[in-house]
C-alpha positions in Angstrom: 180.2 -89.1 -137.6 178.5 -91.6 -135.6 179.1 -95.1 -134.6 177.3 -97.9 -134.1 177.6 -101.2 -131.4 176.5 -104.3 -132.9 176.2 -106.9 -130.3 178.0 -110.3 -131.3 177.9 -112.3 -128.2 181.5 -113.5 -129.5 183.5 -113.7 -126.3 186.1 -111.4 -124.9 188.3 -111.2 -128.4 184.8 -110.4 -129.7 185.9 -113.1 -133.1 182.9 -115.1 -133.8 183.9 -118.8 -134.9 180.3 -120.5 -135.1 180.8 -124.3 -134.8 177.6 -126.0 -137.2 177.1 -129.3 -136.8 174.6 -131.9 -138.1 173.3 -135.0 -137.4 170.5 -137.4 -139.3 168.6 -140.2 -138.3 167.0 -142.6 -140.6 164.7 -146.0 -140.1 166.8 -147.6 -142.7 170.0 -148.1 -144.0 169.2 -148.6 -148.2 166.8 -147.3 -149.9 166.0 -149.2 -153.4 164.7 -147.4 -156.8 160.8 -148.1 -157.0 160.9 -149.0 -153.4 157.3 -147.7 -152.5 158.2 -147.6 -148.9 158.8 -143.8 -147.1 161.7 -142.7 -146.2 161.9 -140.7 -143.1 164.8 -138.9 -141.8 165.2 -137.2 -138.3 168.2 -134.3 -138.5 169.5 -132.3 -135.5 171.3 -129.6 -136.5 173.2 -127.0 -133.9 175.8 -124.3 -133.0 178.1 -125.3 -130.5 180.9 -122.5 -131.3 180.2 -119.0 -129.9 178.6 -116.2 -132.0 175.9 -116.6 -134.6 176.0 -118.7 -137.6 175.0 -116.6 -140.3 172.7 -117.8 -143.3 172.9 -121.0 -141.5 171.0 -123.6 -144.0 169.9 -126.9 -144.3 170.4 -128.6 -147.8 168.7 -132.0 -149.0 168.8 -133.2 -152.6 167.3 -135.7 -153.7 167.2 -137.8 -157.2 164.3 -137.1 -159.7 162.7 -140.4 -158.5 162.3 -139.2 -155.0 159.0 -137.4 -153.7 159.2 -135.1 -151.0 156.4 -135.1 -148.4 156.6 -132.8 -146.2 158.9 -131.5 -142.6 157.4 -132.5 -139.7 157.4 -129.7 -136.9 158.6 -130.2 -133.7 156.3 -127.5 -130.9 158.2 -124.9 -129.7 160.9 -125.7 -132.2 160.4 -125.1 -135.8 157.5 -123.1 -135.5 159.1 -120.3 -137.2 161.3 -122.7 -139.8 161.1 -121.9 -143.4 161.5 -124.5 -145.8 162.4 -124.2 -149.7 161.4 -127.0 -152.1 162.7 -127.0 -155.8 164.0 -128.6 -159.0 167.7 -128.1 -159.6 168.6 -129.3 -162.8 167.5 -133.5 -162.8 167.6 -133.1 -158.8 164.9 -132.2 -156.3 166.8 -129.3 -153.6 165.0 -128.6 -149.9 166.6 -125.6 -148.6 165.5 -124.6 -145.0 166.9 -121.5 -143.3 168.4 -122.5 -139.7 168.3 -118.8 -138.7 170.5 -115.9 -139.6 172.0 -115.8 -137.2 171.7 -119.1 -135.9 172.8 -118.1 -132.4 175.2 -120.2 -130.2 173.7 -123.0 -128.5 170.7 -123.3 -130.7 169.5 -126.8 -131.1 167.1 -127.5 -133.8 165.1 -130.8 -134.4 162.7 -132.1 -137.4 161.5 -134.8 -139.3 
């Protein structure tokens, strides 16, 4: 029999309770249906709890009328971010992985 230590960085109680949160930033308020202005969106998304988050994700959909362009990396921030983008039905879904785990105090920015 053998046992093995796996490191949570959860405290004294060793409990992990992650605390996600997640904020966007956008130019405008309304977008309008055959607008052919851009939309661009700033998100900051981190852990503030203690322990990792994980599977942490980022989720965006968008209607069928919407084009997606592209993440914009921040350096020394996203460099490693990997970033899913697919139809779901009549939606359009961007799926990027925040880390797993997304460790306490991370701070992620992108565009």
């Amino acid at each position: 029999e053998d046992k093995a230590q796996i490191l949570l960085d959860c405290g004294e109680d060793n409990i992990c309770v992650p605390d996600l949160q997640l904020e966007v930033f956008g130019e405008q308020n309304h977008v309008y249906l055959g607008d052919k202005n851009s939309l661009n969106l700033t998100f900051h998304a981190q852990n503030v709890g203690e322990g990792g988050a994980y599977e942490a994700e980022l989720r965006v959909t968008a209607p069928p009328e919407a084009e997606y362009s592209g993440l914009v990396r921040h350096p020394g921030n996203f460099s490693s971010l990997s970033c899913d983008y697919f139809a779901v039905n009549q939606s359009r879904l961007l799926v990027c992985d925040l880390g797993n785990p997304m460790k306490a105090g991370a701070s992620l920015w992108g565009a």
